[in-house]
C-alpha positions as CSV (number, residue, x, y, z in Angstrom):
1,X,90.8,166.1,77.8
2,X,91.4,162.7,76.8
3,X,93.6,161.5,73.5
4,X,93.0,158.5,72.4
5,X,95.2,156.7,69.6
6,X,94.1,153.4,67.2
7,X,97.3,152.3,65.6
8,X,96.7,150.3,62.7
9,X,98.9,148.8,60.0
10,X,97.7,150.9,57.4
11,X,96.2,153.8,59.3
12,X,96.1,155.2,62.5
13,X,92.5,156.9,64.1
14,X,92.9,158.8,66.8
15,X,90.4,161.7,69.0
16,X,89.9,163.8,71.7
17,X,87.0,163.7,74.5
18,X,85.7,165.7,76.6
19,X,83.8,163.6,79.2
20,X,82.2,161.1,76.9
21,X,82.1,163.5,74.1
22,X,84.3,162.9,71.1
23,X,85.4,166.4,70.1
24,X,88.0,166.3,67.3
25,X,89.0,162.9,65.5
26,X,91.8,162.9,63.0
27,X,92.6,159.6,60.5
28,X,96.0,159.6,59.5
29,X,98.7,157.0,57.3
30,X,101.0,155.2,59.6
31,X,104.5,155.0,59.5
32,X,106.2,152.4,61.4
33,X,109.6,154.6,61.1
34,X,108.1,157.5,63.1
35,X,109.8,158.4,66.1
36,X,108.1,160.4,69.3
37,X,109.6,163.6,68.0
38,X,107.7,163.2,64.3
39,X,104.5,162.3,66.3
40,X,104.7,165.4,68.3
41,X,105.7,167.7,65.4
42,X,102.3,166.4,63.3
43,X,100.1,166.3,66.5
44,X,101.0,169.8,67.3
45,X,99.7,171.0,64.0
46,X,96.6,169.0,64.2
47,X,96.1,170.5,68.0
48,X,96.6,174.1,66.7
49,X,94.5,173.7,63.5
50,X,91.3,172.3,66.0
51,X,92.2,175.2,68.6
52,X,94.0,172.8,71.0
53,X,96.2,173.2,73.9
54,X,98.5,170.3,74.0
55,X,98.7,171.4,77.7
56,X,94.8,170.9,77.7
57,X,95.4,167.3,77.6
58,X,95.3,164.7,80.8
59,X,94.8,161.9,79.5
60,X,96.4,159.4,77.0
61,X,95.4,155.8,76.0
62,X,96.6,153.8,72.7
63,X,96.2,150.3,71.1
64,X,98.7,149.4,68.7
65,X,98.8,146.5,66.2
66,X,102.6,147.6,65.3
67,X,105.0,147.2,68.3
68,X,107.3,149.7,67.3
69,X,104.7,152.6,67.1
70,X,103.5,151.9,70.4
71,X,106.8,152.4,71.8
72,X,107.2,155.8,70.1
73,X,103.4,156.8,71.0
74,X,104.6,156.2,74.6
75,X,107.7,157.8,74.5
76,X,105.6,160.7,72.7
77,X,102.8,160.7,75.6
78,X,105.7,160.8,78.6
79,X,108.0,163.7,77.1
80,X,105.2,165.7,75.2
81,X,102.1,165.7,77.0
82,X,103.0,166.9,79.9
83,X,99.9,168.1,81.4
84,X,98.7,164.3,82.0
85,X,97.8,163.3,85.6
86,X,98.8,159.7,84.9
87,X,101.4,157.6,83.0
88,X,100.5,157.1,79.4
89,X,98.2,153.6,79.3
90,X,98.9,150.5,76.5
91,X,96.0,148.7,76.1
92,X,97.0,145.1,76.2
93,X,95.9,141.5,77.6
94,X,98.3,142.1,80.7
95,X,95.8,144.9,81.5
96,X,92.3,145.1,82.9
97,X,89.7,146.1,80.3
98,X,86.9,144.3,82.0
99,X,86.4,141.9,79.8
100,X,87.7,138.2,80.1
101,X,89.6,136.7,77.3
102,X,89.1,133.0,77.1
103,X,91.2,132.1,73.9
104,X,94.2,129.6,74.3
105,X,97.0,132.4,74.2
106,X,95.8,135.7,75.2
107,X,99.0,137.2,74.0
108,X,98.6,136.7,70.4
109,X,95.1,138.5,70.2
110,X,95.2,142.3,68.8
111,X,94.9,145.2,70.9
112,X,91.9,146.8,68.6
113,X,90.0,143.5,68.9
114,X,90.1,144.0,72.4
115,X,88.8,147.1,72.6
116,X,86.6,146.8,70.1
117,X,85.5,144.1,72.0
118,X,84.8,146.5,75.3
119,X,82.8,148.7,73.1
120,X,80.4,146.4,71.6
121,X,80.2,144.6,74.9
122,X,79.0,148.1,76.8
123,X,76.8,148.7,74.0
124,X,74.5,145.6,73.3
125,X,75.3,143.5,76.8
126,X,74.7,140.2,74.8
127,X,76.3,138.0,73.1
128,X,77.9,139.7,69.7
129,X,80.3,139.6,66.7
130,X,82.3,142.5,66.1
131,X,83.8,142.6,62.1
132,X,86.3,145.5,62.0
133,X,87.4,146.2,57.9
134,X,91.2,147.3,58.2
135,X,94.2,146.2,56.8
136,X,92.8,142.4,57.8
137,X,89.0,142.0,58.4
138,X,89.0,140.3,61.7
139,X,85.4,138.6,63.1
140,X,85.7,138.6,66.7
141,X,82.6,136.4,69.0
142,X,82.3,137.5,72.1
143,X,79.8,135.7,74.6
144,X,76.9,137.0,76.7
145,X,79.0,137.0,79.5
146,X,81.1,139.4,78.0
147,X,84.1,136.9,77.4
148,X,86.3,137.4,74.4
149,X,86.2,134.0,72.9
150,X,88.0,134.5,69.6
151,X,87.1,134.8,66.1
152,X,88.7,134.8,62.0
153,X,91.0,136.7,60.6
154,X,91.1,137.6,56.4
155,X,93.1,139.3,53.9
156,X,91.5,142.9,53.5
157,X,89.7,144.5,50.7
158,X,93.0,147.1,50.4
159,X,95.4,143.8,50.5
160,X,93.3,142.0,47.9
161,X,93.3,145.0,45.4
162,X,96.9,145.2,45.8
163,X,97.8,141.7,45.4
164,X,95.1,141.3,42.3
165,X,97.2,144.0,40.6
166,X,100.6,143.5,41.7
167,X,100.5,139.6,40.7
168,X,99.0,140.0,37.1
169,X,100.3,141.5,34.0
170,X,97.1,143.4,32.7
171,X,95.0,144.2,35.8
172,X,94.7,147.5,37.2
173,X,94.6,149.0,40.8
174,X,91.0,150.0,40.9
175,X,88.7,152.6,43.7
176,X,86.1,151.2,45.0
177,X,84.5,154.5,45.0
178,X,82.2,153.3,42.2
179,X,79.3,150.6,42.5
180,X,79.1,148.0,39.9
181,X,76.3,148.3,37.5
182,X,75.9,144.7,38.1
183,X,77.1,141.3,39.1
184,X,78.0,140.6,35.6
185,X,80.9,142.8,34.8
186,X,80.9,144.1,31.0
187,X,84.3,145.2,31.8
188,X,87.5,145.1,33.4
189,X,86.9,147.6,35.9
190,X,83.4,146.6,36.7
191,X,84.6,142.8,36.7
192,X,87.2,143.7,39.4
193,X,84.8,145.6,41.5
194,X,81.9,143.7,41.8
195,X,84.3,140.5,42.4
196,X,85.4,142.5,45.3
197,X,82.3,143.9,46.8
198,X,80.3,141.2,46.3
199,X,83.0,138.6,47.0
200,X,83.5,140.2,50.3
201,X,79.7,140.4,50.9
202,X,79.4,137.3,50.4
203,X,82.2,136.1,52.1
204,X,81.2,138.7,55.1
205,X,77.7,136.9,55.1
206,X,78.6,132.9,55.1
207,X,81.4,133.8,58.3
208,X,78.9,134.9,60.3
209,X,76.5,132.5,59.6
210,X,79.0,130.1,60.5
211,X,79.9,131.8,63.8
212,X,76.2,132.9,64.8
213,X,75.5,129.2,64.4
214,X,78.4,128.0,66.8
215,X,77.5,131.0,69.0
216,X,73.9,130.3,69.7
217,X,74.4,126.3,71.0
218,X,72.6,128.1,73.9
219,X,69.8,129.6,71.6
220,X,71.5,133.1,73.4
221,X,71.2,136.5,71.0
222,X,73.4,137.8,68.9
223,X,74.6,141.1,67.7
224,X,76.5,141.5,64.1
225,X,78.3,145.3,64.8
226,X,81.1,146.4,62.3
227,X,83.9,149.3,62.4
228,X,87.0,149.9,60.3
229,X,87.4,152.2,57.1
230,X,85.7,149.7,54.7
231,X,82.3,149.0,56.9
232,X,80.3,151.2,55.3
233,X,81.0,150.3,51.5
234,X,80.5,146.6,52.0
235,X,77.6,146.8,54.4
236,X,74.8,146.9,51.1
237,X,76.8,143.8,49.4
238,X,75.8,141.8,52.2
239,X,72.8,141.3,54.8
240,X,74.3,139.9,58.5
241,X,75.3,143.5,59.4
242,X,73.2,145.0,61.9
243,X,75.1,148.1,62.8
244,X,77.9,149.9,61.9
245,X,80.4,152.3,64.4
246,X,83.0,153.6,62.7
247,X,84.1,155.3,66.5
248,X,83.9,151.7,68.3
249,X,87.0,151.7,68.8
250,X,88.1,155.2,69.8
251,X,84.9,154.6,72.4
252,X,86.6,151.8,73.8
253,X,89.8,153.1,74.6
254,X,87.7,155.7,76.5
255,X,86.1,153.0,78.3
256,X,89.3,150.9,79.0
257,X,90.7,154.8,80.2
258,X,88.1,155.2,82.6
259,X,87.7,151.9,84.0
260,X,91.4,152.6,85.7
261,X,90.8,156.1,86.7
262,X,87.9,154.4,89.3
């Protein structure tokens, strides 16, 4: 079995495959304070509550957007998972993930985004942008060579409620949970959320315009594919989308896992 891990600022998605079947999938809060030993006390729970040996597992990939997590999900895979056949494996540019990074410091760019990169690229072999909706919505072009070529990066939904109710005297935290009766808001709830769904939609929208039109100076096709927590809420507030995988990238650590095991 392979265990794959998505660090994110805000959350961290992690599964299990079998093969090239996704078996069990957890989603769970990160905490930047954790240390190898927490990790292993929570992941031993979720093992035994999905009927999983932890000595089942022989393989262990992550991508991490917060340094110090990545260090303790190593330190985690090496004393813990002791049934692996290989070192634990840190996706980062320094490794092959067979795709070609062509921005002007390959360091800077995010782990996810390159793996979310390898996904999309195995899936549509042509020229794409992936938008993943985390903590930050990040538009990432890649060309029909499967080169990563760069992309935008945007405050996210969660950061923009937060920062709409902690810098005002009189607005509240909303959910999304509940779609505005329309674009006119009769209300200070309703006001709030259609700014923000529609906002984003729109915003979502006029960025890839913008990068489809750049991308296609060689008339080449391009796919719109997005991931992340908030895909699926703001995909009907705007129209560029054209598919949505909320496991891209969980499937491209598997990728990235088994290009090095051939």
């Amino acid at each position: 079995m392979l265990l794959t891990v998505d660090v994110g600022n805000s959350h961290t998605v992690s599964g299990v495959f079998t093969d090239q079947n996704l078996i069990h999938q957890w989603r769970l809060k990160s905490d930047r304070h954790n240390t190898a030993d927490e990790l292993a006390l929570r992941y031993h729970s979720l093992f035994q509550m999905d009927g999983i040996k932890q000595g089942d597992i022989t393989a262990f990939i992550v991508c991490s957007v917060v340094p110090t997590l990545e260090t303790s999900w190593l330190n985690f895979g090496e004393k813990y998972l002791t049934g692996c056949l290989a070192p634990p494996l840190a996706v980062s540019h320094q490794i092959d993930t067979g795709i070609i990074i062509r921005t002007e410091s390959p360091t800077e760019v995010g782990a996810d985004r390159i793996v979310n990169a390898v996904a999309a690229w195995d899936s549509f072999k042509t020229a794409l942008i992936v938008i993943d909706f985390g903590t930050a919505i990040t538009f990432d072009c890649v060309s029909k060579k499967g080169e990563y070529l760069g992309g935008t990066i945007h405050p996210g939904i969660g950061i923009s409620l937060d920062a709409l109710a902690g810098k005002t005297a009189k607005l509240p935290r909303i959910d999304l949970g509940k779609n505005p009766v329309s674009v006119i808001g009769t209300n200070t709830v309703d006001a709030i959320s259609s700014g923000m769904l529609y906002g984003f939609g729109g915003m979502i929208d006029r960025m890839t315009d913008l990068l489809y039109k750049e991308m296609q100076q060689k008339n080449e096709e391009v796919n719109i594919i997005a991931t992340g927590g908030m895909a699926e809420l703001i995909a009907p507030y705007c129209s560029s989308i054209t598919d949505i995988d909320p496991l891209l990238t969980l499937t491209g650590l598997r990728l990235i896992h088994e290009l090095h095991q051939s």
